[in-house]
C-alpha positions as CSV (number, residue, x, y, z in Angstrom):
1,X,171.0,237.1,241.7
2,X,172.7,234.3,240.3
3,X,173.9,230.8,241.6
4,X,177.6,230.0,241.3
5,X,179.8,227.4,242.6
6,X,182.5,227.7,245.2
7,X,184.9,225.1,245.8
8,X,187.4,226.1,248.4
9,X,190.7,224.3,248.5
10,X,193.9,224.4,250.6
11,X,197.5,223.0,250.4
12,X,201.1,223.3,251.7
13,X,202.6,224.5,248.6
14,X,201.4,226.1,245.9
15,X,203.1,227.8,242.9
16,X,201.8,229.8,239.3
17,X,205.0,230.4,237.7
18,X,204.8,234.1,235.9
19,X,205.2,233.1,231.9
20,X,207.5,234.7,231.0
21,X,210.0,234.1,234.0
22,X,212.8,231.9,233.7
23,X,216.2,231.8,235.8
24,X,214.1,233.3,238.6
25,X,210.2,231.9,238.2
26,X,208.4,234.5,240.4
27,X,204.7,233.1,241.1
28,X,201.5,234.7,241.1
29,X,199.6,235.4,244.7
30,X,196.8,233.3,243.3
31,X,195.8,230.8,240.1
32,X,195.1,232.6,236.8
33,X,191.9,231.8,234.9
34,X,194.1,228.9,232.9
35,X,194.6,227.2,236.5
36,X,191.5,227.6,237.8
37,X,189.5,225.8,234.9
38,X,192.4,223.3,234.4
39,X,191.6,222.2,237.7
40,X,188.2,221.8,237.1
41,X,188.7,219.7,234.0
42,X,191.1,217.5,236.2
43,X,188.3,216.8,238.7
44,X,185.7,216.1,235.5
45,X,188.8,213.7,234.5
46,X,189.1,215.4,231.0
47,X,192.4,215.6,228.9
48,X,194.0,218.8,227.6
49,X,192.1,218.4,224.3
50,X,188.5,217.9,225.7
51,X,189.2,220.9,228.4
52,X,190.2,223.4,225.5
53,X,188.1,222.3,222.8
54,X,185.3,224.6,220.8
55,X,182.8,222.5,222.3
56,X,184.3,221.5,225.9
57,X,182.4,221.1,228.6
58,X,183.6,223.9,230.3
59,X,183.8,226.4,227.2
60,X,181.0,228.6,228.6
61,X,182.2,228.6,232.1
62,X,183.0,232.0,233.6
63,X,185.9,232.1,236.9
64,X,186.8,234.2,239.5
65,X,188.9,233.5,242.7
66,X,189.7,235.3,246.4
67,X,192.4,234.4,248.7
68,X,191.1,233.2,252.0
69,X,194.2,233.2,253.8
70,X,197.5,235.2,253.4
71,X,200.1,232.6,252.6
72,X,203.8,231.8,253.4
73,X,206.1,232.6,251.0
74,X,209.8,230.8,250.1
75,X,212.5,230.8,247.4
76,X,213.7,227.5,246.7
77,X,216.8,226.9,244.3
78,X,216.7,224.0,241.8
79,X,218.9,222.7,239.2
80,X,218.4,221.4,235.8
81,X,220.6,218.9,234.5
82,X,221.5,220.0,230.8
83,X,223.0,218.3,227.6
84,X,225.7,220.5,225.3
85,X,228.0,218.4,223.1
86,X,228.4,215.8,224.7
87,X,228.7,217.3,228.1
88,X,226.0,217.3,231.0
89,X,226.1,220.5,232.5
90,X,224.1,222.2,235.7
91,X,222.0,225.3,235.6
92,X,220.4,226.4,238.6
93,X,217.4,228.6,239.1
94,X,215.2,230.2,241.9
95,X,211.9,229.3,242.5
96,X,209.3,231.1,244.6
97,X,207.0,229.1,246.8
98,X,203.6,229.8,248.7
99,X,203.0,227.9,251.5
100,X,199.7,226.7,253.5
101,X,197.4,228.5,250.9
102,X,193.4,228.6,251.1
103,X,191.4,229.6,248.2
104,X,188.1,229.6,246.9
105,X,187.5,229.3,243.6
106,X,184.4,230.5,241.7
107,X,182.7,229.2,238.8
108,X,179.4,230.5,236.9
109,X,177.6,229.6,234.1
110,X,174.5,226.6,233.0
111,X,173.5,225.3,236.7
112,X,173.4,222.0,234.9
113,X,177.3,222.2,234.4
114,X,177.8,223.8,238.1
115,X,176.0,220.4,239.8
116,X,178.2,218.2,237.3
117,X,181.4,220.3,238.9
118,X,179.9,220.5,242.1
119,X,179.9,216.3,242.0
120,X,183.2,216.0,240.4
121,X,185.1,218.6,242.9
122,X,183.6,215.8,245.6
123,X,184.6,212.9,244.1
124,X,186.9,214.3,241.7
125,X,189.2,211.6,238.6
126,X,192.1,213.2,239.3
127,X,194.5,214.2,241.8
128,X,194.5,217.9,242.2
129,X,196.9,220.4,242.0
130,X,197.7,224.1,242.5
131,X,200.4,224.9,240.2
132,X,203.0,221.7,239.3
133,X,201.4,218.2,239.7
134,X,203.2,217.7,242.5
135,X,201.5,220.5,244.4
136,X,198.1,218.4,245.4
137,X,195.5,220.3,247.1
138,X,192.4,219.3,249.5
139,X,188.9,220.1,248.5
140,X,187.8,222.0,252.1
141,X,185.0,222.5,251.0
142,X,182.4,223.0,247.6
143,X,178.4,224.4,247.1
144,X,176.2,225.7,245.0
145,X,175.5,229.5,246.4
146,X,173.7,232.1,245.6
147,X,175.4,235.5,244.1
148,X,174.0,239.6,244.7
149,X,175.3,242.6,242.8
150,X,177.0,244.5,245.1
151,X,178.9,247.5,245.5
152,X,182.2,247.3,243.5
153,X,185.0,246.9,246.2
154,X,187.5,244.9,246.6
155,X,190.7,242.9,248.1
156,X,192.2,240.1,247.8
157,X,191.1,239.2,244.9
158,X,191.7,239.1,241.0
159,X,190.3,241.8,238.5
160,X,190.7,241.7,234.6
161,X,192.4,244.7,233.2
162,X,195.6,246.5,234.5
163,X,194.5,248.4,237.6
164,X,197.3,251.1,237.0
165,X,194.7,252.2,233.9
166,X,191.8,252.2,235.8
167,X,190.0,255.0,237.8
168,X,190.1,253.6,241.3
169,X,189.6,254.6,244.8
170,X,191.6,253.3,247.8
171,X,190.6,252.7,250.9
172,X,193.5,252.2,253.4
173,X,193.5,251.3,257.1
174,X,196.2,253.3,259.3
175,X,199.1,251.1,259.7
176,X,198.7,248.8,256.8
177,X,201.2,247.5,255.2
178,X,201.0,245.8,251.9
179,X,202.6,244.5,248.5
180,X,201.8,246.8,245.5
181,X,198.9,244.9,243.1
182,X,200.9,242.4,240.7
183,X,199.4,242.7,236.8
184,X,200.4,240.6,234.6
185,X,199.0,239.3,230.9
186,X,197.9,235.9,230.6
187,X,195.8,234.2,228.7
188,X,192.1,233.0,229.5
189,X,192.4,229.9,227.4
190,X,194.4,227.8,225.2
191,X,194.4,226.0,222.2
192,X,195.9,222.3,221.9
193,X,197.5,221.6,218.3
194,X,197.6,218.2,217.1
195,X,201.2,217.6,218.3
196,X,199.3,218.0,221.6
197,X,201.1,221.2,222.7
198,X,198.7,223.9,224.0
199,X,198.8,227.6,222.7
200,X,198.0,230.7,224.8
201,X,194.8,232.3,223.4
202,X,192.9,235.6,224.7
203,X,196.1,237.5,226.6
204,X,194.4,239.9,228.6
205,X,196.3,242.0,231.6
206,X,195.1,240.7,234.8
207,X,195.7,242.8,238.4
208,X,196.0,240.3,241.3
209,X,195.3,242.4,244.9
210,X,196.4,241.7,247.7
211,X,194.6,241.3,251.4
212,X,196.0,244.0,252.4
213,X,194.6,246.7,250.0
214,X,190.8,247.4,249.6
215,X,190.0,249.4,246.5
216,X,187.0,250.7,244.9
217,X,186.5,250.3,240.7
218,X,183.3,252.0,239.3
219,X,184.1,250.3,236.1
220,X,183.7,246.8,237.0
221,X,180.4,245.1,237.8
222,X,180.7,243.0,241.4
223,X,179.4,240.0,242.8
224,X,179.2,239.3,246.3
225,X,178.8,235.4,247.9
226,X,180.2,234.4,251.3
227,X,180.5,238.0,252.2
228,X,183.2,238.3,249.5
229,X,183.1,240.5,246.4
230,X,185.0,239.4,243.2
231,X,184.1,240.2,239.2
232,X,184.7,237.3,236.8
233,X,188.0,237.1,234.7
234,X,186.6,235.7,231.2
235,X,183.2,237.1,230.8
């Protein structure tokens, strides 16, 4: 048993551009490790340089995250305004959108830090977001909850590794349909230079699942709060 913190959140819009996307930014069913403690240091009201320092406050901290709802999705085109020469020319690009999203988000570590988060997520510094700053999201709800070992299944949720590797068992319902799991490499923390421009650190392939798809992974160790099984992402 352990005692994590859940802090569920919802919003209209919501977006995790894949890196490595760029005329068409596909987004990620739910926030990445990177998201999910940046928002965190935005409700502790810490800059990029105390969030991804040696010593941060959240160094220790491990992550996970479920989807509680399926959400929308959109494409939206946008266009850039660009300077060549001395011409201003338009590029457009496609954007995919999620709308009216619910998460939880799960954090583990010192209890000491947990009650600091837990009193920051209520009252946080800054706004927060889920994706671009513009994307704000409400706190529905945050606690301090205890966690079991439990049997290692799981959907809609995120699991390190690239599930396509992994020795898994699927358990389908008749009649389901779903998306195929979306892995991608990311990285579980950066480092900020002194120009103030942060560096991916830690890439590590990461399988997002969706609702839809319930699977069984001997390999990974489980935790289950809420009724809801999920592994951490950065142990």
């Amino acid at each position: 048993m352990q005692t994590v913190l859940c802090v569920t959140l919802r919003a209209p819009v919501a977006s995790f551009r894949r890196p490595l996307d760029h005329n068409y930014q596909r987004t990620l069913p739910m926030p990445p490790p990177t998201t999910i403690l940046g928002i965190a240091g935005a409700a502790l009201g810490l800059a990029d340089r105390a969030l991804w320092a040696p010593d941060g406050p959240l160094r220790g901290i491990k992550v996970s995250v479920w989807m509680d709802e399926e959400p929308g999705r959109a494409r939206d085109q946008w266009t850039l305004l660009k300077i060549k020469g001395s011409k201003m020319e338009r590029s457009p690009y496609l954007r995919e959108l999620l709308f009216f999203v619910r998460y939880t988000l799960v954090y583990g570590g010192d209890v000491a830090v947990l009650q600091r988060l837990r009193d920051a997520f209520v009252d946080p510094m800054y706004p927060l977001s889920l994706g671009r700053e513009d994307e704000l999201a409400l706190v529905e709800a945050v606690d301090l909850a205890p966690a079991r070992e439990s049997e290692p299944v799981f959907t809609g949720t995120v699991l390190p590794g690239d599930i396509r590797q992994m020795p898994i068992g699927v358990r389908l319902r008749e009649g389901i349909r779903f998306e195929p799991p979306t892995v991608e490499t990311l990285p579980l923390r950066f480092e900020v230079d002194a120009r103030g421009i942060r560096h991916p650190q830690d890439m590590k392939p990461l399988s997002f699942l969706p609702p839809g798809l319930t699977v069984e992974v001997s390999t990974l160790p489980a935790w289950e709060c809420r009724e809801r099984r999920f592994t951490w992402l950065n142990s």
